[in-house]
C-alpha positions in Angstrom: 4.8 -14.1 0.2 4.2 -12.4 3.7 7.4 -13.6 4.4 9.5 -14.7 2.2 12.9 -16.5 2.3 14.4 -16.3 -0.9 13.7 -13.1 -1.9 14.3 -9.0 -1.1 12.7 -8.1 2.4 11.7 -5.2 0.7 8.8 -7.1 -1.3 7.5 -8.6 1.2 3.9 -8.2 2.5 4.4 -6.7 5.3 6.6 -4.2 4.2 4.7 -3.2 1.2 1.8 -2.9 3.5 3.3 -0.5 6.0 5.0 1.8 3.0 1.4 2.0 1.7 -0.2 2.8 5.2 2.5 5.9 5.3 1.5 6.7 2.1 -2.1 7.0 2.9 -1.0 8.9 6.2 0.9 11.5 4.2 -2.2 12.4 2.5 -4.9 14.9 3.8 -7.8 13.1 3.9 -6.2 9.3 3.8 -7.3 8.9 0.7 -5.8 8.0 -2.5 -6.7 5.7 -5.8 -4.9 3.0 -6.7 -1.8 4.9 -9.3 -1.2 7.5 -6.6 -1.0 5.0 -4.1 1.9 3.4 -6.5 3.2 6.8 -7.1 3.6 7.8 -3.3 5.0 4.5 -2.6 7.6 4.5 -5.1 8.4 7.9 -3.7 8.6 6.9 0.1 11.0 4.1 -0.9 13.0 5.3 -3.8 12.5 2.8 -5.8 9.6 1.4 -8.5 6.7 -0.1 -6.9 4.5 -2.6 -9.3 1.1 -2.3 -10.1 0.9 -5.7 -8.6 2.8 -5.2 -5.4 0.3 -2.1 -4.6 -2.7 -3.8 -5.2 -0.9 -7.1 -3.1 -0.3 -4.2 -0.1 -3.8 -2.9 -0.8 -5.4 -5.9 -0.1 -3.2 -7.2 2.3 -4.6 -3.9 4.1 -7.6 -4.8 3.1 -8.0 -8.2 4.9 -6.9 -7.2 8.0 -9.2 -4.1 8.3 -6.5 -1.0 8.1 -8.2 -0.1 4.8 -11.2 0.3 2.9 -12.6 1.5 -0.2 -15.0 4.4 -0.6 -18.0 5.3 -2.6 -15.4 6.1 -5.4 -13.3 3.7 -5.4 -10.4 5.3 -3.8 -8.2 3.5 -0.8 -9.1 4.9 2.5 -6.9 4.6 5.8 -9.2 3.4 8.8 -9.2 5.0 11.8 
């Protein structure tokens, strides 16, 4: 799925995973919950973004440390 051949570039991992990252960069603090991370995404690429292909970016971010969540809940950008 990180890479995939038979599908749209566009929903790839990696891709996903950098839209998100300018999403949380766009924002103040570099925080944002899971919808507004859906919503800013959609925005950034003009298109819909999925539920499941923000939380698949979020975690994606997740794994290789360029995110984590806060007390609340909420999607943080690391440092």
């Amino acid at each position: 799925m990180l890479l995939p051949r038979e599908q749209s570039p566009w929903n790839c991992g990696y891709y996903l995973g950098a839209v998100a990252l300018q999403a949380l960069g766009d924002v103040a603090d570099g925080k944002l919950d899971l919808l507004g991370l859906q919503e800013r995404m959609s925005l950034l690429t003009k298109r819909a973004i999925s539920p499941t292909q923000a939380i698949a970016a979020a975690a994606w971010l997740y794994l290789i440390d360029a995110v984590k969540l806060d007390e609340n809940g909420e999607i943080q950008k690391c440092v």
